[in-house]
C-alpha positions as CSV (number, residue, x, y, z in Angstrom):
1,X,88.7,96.0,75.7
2,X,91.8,94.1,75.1
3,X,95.5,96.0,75.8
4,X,95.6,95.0,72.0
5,X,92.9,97.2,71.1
6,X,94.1,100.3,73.6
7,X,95.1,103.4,71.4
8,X,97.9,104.8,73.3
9,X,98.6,108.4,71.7
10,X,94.3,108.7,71.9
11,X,94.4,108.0,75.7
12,X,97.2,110.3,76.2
13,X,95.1,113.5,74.2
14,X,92.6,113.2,76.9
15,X,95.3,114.8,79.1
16,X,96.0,118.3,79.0
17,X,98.9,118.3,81.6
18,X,101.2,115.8,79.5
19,X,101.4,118.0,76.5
20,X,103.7,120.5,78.2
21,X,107.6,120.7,78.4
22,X,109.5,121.1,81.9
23,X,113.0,122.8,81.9
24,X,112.6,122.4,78.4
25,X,112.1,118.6,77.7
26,X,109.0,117.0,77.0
27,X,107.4,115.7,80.4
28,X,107.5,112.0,81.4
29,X,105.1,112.0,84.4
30,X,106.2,108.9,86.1
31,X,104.6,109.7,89.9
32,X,101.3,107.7,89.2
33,X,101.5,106.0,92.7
34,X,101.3,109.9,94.0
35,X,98.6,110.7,92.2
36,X,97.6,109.9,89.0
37,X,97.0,112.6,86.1
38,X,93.1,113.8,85.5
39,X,91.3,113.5,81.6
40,X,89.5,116.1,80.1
41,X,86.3,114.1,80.9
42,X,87.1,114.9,84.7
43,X,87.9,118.2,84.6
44,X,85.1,119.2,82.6
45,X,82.5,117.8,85.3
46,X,84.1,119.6,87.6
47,X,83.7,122.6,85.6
48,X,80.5,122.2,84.3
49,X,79.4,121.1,88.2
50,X,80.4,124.8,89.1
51,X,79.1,126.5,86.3
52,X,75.6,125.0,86.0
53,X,74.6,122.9,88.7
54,X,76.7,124.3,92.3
55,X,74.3,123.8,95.5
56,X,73.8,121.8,98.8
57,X,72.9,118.5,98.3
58,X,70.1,116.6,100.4
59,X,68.4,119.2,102.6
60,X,67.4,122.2,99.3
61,X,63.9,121.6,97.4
62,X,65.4,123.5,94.8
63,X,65.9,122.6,91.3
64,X,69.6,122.9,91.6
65,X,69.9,121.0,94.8
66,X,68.1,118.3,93.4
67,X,70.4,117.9,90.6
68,X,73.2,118.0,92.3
69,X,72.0,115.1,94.9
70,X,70.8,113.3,92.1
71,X,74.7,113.8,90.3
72,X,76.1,113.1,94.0
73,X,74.2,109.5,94.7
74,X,74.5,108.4,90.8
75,X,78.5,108.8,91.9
76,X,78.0,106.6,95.2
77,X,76.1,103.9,92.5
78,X,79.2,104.1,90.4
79,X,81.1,103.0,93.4
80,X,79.0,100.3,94.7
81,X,79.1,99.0,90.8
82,X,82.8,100.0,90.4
83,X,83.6,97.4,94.0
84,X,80.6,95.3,93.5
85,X,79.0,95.9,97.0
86,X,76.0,94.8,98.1
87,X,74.3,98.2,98.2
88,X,75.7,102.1,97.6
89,X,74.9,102.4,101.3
90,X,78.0,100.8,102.1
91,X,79.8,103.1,100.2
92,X,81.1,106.0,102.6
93,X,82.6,109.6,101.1
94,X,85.4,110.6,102.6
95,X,88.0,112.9,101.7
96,X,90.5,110.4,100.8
97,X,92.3,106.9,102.1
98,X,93.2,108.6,105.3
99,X,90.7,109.5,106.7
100,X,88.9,106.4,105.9
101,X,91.7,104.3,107.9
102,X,91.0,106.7,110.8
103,X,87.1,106.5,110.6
104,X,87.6,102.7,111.3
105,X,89.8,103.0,113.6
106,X,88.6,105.9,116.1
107,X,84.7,104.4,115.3
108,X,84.8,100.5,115.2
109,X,88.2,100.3,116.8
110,X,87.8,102.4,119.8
111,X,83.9,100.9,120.3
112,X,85.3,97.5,119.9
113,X,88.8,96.6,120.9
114,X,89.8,96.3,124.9
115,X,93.1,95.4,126.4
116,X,94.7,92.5,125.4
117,X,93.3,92.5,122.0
118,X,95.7,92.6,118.7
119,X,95.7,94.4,115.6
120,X,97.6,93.3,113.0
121,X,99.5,95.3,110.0
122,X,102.5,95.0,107.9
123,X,105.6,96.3,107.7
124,X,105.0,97.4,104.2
125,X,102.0,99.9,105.1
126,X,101.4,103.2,104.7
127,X,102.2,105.7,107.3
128,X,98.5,105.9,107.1
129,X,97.5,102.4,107.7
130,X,100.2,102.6,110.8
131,X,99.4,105.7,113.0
132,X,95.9,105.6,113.4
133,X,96.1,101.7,115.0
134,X,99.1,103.4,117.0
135,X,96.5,105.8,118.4
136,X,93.4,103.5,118.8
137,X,95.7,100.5,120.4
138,X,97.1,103.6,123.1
139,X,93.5,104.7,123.9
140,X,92.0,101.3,124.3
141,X,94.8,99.2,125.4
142,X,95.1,96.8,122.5
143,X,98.2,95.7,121.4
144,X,100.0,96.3,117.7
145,X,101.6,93.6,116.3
146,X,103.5,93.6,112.7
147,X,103.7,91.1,109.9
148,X,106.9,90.8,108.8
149,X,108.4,90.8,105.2
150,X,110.9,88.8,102.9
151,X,113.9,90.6,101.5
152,X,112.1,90.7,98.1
153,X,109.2,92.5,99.2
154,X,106.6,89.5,99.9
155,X,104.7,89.3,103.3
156,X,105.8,86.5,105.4
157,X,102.7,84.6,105.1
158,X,103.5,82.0,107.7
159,X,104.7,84.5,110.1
160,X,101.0,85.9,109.4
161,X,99.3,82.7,110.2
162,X,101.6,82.5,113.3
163,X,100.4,85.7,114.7
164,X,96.8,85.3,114.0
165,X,95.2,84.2,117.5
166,X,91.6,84.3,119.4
167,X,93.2,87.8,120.6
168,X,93.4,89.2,117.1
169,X,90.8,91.5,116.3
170,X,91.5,93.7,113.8
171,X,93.4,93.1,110.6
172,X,94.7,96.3,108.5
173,X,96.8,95.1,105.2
174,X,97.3,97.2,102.2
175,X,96.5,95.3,99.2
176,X,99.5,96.7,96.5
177,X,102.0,98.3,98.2
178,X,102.3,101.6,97.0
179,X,106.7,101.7,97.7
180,X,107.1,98.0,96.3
181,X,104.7,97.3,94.2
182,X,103.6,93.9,96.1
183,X,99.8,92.8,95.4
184,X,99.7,90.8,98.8
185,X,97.1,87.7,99.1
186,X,94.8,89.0,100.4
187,X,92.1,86.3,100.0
188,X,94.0,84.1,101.9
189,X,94.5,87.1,104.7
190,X,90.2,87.5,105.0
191,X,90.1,83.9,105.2
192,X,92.4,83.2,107.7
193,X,91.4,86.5,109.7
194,X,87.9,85.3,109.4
195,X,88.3,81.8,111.2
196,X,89.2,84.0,114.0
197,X,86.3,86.4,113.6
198,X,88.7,89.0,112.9
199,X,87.6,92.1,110.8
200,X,89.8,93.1,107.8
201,X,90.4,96.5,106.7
202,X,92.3,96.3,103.1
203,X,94.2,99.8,102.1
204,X,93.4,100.0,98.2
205,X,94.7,103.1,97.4
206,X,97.5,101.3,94.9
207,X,95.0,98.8,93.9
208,X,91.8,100.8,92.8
209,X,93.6,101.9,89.4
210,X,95.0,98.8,88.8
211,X,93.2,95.6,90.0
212,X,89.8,94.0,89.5
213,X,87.8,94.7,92.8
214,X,84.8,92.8,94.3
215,X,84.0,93.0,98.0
216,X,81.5,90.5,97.6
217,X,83.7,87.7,96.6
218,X,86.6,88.8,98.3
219,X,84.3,89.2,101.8
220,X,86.1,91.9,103.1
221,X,85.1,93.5,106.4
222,X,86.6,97.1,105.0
223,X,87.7,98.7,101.8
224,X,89.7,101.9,101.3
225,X,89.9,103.8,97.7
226,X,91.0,107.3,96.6
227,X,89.7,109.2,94.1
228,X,93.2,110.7,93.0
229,X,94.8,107.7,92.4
230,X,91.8,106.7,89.9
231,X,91.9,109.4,87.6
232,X,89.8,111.6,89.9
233,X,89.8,114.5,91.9
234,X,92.1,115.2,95.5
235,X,90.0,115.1,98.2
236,X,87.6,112.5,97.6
237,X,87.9,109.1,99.1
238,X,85.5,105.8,99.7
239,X,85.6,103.9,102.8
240,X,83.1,100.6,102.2
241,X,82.2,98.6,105.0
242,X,79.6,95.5,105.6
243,X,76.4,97.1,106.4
244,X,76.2,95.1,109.6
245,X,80.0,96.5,111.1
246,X,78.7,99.8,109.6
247,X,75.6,100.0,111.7
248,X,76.3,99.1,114.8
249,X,80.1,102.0,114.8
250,X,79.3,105.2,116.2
251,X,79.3,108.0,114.3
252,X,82.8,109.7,113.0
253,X,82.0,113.0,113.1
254,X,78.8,115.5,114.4
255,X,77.3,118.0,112.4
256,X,74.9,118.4,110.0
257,X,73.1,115.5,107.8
258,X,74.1,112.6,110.1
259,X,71.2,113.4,112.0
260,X,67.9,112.6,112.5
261,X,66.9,114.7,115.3
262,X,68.6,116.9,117.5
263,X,67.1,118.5,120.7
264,X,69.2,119.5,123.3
265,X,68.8,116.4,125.3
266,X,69.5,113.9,122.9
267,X,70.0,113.5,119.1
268,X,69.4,110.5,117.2
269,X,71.7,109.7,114.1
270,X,70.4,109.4,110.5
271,X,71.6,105.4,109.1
272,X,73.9,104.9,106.6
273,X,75.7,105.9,104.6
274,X,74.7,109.3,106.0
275,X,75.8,108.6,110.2
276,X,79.3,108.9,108.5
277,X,79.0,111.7,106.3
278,X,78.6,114.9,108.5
279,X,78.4,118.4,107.2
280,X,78.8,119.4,103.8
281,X,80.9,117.4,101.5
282,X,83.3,118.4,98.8
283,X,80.1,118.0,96.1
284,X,81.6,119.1,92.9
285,X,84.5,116.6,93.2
286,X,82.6,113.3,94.1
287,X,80.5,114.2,91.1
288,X,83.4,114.2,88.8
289,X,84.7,111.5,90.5
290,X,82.0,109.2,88.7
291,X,83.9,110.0,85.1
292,X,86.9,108.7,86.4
293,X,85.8,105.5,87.0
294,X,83.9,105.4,83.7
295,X,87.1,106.6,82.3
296,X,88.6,103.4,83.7
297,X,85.5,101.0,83.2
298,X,85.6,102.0,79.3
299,X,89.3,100.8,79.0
300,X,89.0,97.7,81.2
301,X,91.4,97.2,84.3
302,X,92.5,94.2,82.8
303,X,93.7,96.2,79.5
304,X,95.6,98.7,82.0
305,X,96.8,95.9,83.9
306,X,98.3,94.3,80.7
307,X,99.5,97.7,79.7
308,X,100.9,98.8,82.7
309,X,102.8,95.2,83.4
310,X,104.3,95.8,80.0
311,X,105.9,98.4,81.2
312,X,106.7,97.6,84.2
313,X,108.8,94.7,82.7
314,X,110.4,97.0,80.1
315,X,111.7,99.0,82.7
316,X,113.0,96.4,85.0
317,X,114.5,94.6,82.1
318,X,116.1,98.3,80.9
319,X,117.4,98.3,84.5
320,X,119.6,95.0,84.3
321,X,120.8,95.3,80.8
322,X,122.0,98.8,82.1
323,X,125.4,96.9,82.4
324,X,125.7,98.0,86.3
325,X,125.9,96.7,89.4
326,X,125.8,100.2,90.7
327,X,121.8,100.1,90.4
328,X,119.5,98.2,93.4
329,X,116.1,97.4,93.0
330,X,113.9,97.1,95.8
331,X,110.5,94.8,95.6
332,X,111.5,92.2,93.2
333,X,107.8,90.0,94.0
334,X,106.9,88.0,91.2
335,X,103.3,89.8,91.8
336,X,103.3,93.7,91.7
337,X,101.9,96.6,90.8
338,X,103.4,99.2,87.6
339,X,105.7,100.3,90.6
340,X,108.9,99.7,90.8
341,X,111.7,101.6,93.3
342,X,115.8,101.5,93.1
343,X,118.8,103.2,94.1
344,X,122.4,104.7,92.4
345,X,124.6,103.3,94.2
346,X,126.9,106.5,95.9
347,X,124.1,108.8,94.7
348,X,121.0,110.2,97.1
349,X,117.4,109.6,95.9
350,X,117.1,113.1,96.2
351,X,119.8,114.2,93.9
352,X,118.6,111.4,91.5
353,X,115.8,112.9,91.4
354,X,116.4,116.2,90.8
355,X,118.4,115.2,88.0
356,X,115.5,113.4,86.7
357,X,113.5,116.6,86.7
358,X,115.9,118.5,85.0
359,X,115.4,116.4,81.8
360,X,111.4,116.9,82.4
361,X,111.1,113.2,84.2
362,X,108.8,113.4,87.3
363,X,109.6,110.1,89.5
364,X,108.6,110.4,93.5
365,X,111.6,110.1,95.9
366,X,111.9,109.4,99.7
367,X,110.3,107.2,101.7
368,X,107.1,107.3,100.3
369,X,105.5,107.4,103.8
370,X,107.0,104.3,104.3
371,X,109.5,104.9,106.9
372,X,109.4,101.6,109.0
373,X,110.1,99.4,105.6
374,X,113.0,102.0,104.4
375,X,114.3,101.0,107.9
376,X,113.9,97.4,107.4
377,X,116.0,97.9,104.1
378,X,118.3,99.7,105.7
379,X,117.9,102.9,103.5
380,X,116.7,106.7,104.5
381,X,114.6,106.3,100.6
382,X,114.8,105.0,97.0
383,X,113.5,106.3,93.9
384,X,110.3,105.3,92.5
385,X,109.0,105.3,89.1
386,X,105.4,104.5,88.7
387,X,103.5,103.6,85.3
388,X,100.2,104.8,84.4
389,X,97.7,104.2,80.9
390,X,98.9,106.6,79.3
391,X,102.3,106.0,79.8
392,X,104.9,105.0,76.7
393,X,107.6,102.4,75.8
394,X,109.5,105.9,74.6
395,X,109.4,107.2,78.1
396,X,111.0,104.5,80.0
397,X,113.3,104.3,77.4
398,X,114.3,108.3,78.0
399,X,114.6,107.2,81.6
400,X,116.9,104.5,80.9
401,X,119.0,106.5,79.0
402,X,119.3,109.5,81.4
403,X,120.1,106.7,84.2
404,X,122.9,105.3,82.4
405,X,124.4,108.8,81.8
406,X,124.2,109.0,85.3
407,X,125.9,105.8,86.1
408,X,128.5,106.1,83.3
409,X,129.4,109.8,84.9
């Protein structure tokens, strides 16, 4: 499908939650990089799951069990086809990008990285994709060293080459920053990183929604997603990893299912994808996870990309014809993501926002766990607006206009 061929007003009836009013005005959900909004199709597998299928997966002989392992693995298959891996092995549940980042990095990181060694991130990450390496680089020794930035939001890429050494070992990156916007190259990072026989773990919580995926060509080391950034349900995430790095980490958790045998003088773990999957999982949302992506797969990521670029542009170019130079705009990269953050001059994020919300527009404000790069731009937070499908021309243009009241008061 073609952005062309995308019916707008059809997409939007597929979600309940937009077709509501909030203190009185017509919503204009514009938080996507928070979490994105669910379609019927989602929330009726989730209620169907409960209401006909609801068991333990892998260990009942029952006829409900075995459905719902069946509806569980045909989810892990989506994934491995959504990302192109090798094989749905490689595709890890989690409960969402977190606690992906920290499987790596209290598994391969503390089994793997002794004093002296570097990890390498960004100073546009994630809180997420900062504290765990914090942790593992204070437990094993290993040193933390940070990519630096431009002032338009673009990683200094010969800074990143600079820094790359024998001594590098592990390379965390988020691929589309979720405060900026920035898609960051990150074929040219898992090259580089790879002539070093660095690992690379990529952060694609902005990116699952919005950008054409395949491990395989991309030869990543590590992949994060989230379900609720993709449509899907909260509490679902996917950590993919090269069956070969997965293997030979330690397990993440004990418990149930990522067992072989247990006896009480030793206990041999079960292989992959299982080792990393302990106890029971959060069944009925995986499963509805899989309409989500088919959700996405039927409209194309390159027709939401289109879309979601078109108004991305609107907005910024709505922005500057404001007439103002009381409005700044932070991530100006000429590659980005439908997000796009600013600031009133002499008014707080905050109080934009809440103004924002009192004419029914939902935009996220803060520091969008982000606090290092709000330091480097000398700012406590900004506001963000972040597009979606089922977004409209008409509601950036109601933004635009309740901004310029707010510059003209």
């Amino acid at each position: 499908m073609n952005v062309a061929s995308l019916d707008i007003s059809s997409i939007r009836n597929q979600f309940p939650i937009l077709h509501q009013q909030v203190n009185g005005h017509p919503l204009i959900y514009l938080d996507n990089a928070a979490t994105t909004q669910k379609p019927l199709s989602v929330i009726e597998a989730l209620d169907n799951y409960y209401k006909f299928h609801n068991a333990n997966i892998h260990r009942g002989a029952h006829a409900l069990a075995d459905r719902s392992t069946g509806f569980y693995e045909d989810t892990r298959k989506a994934v491995q086809s959504f990302i192109n891996a090798k094989e749905a092995a490689e595709c890890i549940f989690t409960k969402g990008v977190t606690e992906s980042i920290n499987l790596v990095a209290q598994t391969y990181g503390k089994a793997f990285l002794k004093p002296g060694d570097e990890v390498l991130i960004s100073y546009m990450e994630h809180h997420s994709n900062i504290v765990p390496w914090q942790m593992v680089c204070e437990e094993t020794g290993a040193k933390l060293k940070v990519i630096p930035i431009h002032a338009n939001g673009e990683l200094d890429m010969n800074a990143f080459h600079q820094l790359l050494s024998a001594q590098t070992k592990i390379v965390a990156c988020v691929w589309a920053s979720n405060a900026l916007g920035t898609i960051n190259p990150v074929k040219e990072i898992i090259e580089a990183a790879h002539q070093y026989k660095a690992v690379v773990l990529l952060d694609g919580a902005q990116a699952g929604s919005h950008l054409p995926i395949n491990v395989q060509t991309l030869d990543v080391d590590f992949l994060t997603l989230s379900s609720h950034k993709l449509y899907g349900p909260t509490g679902v995430g996917v950590l993919y990893g090269k069956r070969e790095l997965l293997d030979k980490m330690p397990p993440y958790q004990g418990g149930g299912e990522m067992i072989k045998d247990v006896s009480f003088e030793k206990t041999t773990y079960n292989d992959i994808p299982f080792k990393f999957e302990a106890g029971t999982p959060n069944i009925g949302d995986v499963i509805a996870f899989k309409d989500a992506l088919d959700f996405v797969n039927d409209l194309g990521k390159e027709a939401i990309m289109q879309w979601e670029t078109q108004l991305l542009q609107h907005f910024v170019m709505g922005l500057k014809e404001l007439g103002s130079n009381r409005i700044k705009l932070f991530g100006t990269a000429p590659h980005k993501v439908a997000v796009q953050s600013f600031l009133i001059e002499g008014k707080h994020p905050f109080d934009t926002g809440l103004l924002l919300d009192a004419k029914g527009i939902a935009v996220r404000t803060g520091h969008h766990c982000t606090q290092p790069l709000m330091k480097f731009f000398g700012i406590e937070g900004t506001v963000r607006a972040s597009f979606a499908i089922y977004n409209t021309i008409e509601e950036i243009d109601s933004l635009l206009a309740t901004l310029q009241k707010m510059i003209n008061r």
